[in-house]
Backbone as JSON, one array per atom type, in Angstrom:
{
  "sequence": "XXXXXXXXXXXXXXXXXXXXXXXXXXXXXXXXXXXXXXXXXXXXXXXXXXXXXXXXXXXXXXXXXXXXXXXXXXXXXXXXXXXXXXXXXXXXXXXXXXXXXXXXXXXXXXXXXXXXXXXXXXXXXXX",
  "N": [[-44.06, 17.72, -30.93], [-40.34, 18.62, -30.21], [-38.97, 20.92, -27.97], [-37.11, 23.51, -28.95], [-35.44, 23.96, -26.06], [-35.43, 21.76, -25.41], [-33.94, 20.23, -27.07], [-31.76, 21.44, -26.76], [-30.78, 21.2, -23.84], [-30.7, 18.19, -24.38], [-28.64, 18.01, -25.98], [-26.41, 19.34, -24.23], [-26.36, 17.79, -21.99], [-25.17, 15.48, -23.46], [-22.53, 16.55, -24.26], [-21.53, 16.8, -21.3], [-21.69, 14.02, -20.04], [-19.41, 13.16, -22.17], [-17.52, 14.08, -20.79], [-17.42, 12.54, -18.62], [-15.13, 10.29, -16.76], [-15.03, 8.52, -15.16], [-16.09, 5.38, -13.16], [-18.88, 4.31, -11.61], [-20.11, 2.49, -8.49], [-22.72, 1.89, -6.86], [-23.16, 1.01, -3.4], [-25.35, -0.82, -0.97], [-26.26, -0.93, 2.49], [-28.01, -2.99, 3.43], [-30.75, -4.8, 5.53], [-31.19, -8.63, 5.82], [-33.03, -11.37, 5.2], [-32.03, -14.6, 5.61], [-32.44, -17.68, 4.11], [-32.05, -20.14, 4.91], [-31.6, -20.26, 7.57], [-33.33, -18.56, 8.8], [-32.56, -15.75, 9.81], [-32.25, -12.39, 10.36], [-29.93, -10.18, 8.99], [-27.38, -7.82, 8.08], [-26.26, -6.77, 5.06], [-24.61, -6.16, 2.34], [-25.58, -5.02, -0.81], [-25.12, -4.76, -3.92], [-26.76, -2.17, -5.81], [-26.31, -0.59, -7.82], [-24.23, -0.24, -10.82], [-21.03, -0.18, -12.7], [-21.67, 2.79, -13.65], [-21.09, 5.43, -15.41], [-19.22, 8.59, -14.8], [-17.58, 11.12, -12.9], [-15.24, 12.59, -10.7], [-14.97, 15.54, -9.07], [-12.55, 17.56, -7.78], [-12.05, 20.08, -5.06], [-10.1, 22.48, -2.66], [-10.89, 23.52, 0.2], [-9.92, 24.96, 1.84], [-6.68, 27.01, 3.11], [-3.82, 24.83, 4.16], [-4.5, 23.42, 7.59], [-2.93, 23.12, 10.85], [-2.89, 21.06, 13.2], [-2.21, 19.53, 17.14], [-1.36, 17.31, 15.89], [-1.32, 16.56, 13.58], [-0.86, 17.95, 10.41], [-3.42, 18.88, 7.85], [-5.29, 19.36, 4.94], [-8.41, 20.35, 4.16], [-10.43, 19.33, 1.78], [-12.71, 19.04, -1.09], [-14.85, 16.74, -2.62], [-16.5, 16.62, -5.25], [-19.25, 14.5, -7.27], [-19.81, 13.66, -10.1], [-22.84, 12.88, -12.0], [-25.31, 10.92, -13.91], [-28.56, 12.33, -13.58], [-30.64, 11.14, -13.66], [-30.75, 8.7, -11.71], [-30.78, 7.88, -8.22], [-29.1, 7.79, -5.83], [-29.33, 6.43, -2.05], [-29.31, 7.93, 0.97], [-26.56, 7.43, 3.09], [-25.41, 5.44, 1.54], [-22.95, 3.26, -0.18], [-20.56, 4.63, -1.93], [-18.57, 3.7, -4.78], [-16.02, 4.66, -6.62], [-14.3, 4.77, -9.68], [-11.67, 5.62, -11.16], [-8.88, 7.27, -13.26], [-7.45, 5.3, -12.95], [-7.6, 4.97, -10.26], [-9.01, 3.52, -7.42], [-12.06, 4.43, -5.26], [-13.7, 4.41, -2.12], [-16.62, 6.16, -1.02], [-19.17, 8.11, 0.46], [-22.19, 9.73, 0.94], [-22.44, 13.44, 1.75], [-24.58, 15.04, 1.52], [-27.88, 16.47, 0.09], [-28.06, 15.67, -3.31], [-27.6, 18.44, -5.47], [-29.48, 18.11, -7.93], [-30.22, 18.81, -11.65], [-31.24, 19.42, -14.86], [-29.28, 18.09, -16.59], [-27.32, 16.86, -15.19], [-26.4, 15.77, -12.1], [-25.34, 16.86, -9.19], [-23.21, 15.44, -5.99], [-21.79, 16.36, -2.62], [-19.23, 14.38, -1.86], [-18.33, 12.05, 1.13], [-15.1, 10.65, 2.06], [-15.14, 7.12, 2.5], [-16.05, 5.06, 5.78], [-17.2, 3.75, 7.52], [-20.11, 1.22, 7.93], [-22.85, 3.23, 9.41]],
  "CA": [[-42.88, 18.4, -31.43], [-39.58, 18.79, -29.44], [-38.96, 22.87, -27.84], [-35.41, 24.11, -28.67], [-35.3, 24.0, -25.13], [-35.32, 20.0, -24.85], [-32.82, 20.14, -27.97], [-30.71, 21.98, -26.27], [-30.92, 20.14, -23.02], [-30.17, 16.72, -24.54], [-26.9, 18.05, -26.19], [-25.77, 19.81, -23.25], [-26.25, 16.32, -21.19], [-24.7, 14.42, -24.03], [-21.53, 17.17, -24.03], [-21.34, 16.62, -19.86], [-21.32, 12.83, -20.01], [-19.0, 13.06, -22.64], [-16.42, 14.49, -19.98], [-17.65, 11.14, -17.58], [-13.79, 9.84, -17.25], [-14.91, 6.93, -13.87], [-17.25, 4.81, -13.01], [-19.36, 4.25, -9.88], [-20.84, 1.23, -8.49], [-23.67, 2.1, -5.41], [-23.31, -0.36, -2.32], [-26.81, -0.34, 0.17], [-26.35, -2.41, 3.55], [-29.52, -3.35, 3.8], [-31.08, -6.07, 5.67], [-31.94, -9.34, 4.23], [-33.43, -12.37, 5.82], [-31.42, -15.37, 5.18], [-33.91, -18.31, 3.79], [-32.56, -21.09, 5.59], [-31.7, -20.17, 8.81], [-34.52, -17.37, 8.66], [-32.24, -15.03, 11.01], [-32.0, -11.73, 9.34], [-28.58, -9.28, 8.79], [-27.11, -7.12, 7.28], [-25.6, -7.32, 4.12], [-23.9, -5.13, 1.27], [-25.99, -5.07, -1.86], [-24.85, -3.74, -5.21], [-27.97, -1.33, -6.45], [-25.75, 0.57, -9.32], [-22.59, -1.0, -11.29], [-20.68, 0.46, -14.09], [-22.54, 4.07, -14.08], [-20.58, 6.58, -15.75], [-19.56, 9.04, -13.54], [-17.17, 11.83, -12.99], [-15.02, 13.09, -9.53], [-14.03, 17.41, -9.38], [-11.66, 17.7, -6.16], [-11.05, 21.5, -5.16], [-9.37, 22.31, -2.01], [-11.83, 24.55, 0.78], [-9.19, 26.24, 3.03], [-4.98, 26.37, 3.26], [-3.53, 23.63, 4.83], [-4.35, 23.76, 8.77], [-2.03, 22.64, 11.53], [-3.52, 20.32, 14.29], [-0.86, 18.91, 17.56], [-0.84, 16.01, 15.58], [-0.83, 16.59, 12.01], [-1.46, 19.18, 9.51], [-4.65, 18.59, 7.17], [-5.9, 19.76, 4.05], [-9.43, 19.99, 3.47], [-10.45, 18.88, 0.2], [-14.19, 18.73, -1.07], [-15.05, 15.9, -3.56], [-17.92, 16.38, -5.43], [-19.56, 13.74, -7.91], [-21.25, 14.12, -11.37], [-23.38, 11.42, -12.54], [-26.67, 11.08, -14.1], [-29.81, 12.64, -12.59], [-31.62, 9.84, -13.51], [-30.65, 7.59, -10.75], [-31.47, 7.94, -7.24], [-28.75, 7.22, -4.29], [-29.82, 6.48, -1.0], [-28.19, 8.47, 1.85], [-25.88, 6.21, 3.83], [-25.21, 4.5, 0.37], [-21.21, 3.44, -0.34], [-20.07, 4.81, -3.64], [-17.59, 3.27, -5.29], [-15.5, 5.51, -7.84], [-12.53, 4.31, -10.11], [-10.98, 7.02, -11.84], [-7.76, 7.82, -13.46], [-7.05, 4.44, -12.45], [-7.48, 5.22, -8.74], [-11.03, 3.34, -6.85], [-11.59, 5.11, -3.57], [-14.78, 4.62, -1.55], [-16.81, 7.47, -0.74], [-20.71, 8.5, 0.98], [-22.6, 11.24, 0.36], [-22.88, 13.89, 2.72], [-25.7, 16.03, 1.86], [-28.44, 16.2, -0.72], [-27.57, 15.86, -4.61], [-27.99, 19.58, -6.97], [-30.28, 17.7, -9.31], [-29.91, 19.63, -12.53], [-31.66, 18.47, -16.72], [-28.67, 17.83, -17.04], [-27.18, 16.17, -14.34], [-26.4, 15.58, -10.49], [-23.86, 16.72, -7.94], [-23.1, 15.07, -5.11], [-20.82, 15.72, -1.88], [-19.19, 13.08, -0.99], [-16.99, 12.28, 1.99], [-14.69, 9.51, 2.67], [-16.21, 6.3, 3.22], [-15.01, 5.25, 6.87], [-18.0, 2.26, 7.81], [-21.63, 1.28, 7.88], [-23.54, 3.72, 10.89]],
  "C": [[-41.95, 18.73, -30.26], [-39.25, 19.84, -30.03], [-37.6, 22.14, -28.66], [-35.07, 23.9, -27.87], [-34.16, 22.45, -24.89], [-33.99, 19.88, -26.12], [-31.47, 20.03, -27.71], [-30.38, 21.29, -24.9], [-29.94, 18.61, -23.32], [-28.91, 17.07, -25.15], [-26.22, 18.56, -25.24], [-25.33, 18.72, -22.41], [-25.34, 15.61, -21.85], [-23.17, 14.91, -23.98], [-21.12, 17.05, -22.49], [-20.88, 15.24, -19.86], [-20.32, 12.39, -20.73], [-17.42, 13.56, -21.91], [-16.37, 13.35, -19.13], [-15.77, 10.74, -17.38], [-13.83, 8.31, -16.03], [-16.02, 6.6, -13.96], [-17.59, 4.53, -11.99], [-20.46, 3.17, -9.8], [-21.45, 1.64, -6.59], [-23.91, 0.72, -4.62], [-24.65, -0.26, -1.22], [-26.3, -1.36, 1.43], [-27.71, -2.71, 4.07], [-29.73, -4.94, 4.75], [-31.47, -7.02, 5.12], [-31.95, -10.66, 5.61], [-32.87, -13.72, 5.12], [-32.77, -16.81, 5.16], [-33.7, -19.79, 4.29], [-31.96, -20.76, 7.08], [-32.91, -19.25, 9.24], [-33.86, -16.15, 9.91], [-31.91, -13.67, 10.12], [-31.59, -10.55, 10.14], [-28.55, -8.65, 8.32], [-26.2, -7.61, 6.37], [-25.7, -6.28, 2.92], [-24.8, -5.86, -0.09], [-25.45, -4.7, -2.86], [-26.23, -3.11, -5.89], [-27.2, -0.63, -7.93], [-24.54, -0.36, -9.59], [-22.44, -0.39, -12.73], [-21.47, 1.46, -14.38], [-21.06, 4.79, -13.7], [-20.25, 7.65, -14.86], [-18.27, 10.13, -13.32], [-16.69, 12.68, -11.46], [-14.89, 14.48, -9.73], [-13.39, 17.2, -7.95], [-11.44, 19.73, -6.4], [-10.98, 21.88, -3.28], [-10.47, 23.7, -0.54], [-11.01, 25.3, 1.8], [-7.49, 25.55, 2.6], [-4.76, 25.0, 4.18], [-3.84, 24.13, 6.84], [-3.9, 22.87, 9.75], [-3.19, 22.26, 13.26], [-2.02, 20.0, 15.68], [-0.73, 17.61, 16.99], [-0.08, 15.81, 14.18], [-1.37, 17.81, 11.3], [-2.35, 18.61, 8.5], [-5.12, 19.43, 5.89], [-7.2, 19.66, 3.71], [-9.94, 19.72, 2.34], [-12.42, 18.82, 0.13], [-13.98, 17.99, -2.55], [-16.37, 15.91, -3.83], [-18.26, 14.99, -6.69], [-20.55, 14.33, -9.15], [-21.57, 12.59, -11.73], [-25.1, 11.85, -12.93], [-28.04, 11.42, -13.3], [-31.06, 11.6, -13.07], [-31.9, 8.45, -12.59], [-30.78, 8.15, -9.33], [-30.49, 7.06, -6.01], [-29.01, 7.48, -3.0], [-28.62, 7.12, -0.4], [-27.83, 7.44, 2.58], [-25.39, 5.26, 2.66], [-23.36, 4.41, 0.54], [-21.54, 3.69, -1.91], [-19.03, 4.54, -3.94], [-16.91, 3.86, -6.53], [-14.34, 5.12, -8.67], [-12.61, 5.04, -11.12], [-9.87, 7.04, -11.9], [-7.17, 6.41, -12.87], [-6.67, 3.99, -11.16], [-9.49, 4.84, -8.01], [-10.44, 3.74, -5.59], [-13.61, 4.83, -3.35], [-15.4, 5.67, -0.61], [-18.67, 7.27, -0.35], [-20.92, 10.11, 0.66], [-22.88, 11.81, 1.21], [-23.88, 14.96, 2.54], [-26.8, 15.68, 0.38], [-27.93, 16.7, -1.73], [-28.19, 17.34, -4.71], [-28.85, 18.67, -7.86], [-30.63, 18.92, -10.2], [-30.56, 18.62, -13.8], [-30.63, 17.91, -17.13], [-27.5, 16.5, -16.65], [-26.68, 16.14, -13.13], [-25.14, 15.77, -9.84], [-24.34, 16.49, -6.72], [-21.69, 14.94, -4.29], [-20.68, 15.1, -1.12], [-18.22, 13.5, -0.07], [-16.89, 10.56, 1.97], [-15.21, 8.7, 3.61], [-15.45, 5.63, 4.36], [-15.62, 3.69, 7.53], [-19.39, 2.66, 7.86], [-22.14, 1.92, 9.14], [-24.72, 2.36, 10.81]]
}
């Protein structure tokens, strides 16, 4: 028999995803041994494609003035299913609002029943 609990749970998840408005496609650079030269690279995988997925932007200090330029910090977090599993160092790929921007994750997801935040920062290159 399913609690109330889990009831409640799965509509809460289904009301969250139901806000989803982008989609995110997880890049890995993994190595890979090429099979006829046998010399082995690196090389951009796709691990995730077309997962649902959801940006929040909110803004962590006023604008602050550098001698070069003035800056806005911004924090971008990510919602997406806690059922999946991105590696750190991963590229995330987000298209939203009709805007794709590539983005990494800089710290460990919130995993939540419901589902996962993750902040990201602007993706810049492979370390």
């Amino acid at each position: 028999m399913v609690s109330a609990i889990e009831v409640a749970r799965v509509a809460a998840r289904k009301a969250l995803e139901n806000t989803y408005e982008g989609v995110a496609t997880v890049i890995e650079h993994k190595k890979v041994k090429d099979e006829n030269t046998h010399i082995t690279g690196y090389k951009d995988v796709i691990v995730l494609e077309g997962q649902p997925c959801k940006l929040s932007f909110s803004k962590l200090a006023a604008v602050s003035q550098s001698d070069s330029a003035a800056s806005a910090p911004q924090t971008v977090k990510l919602f997406i299913s806690p059922d999946i599993a991105i590696k750190p160092g991963s590229k995330i790929t987000v298209t939203q609002n009709g805007v794709t921007t590539d983005y990494t994750y800089s710290g460990v997801p919130a995993v939540y029943a419901t589902h996962q935040e993750i902040i990201l920062d602007f993706f810049k290159e492979w370390i």
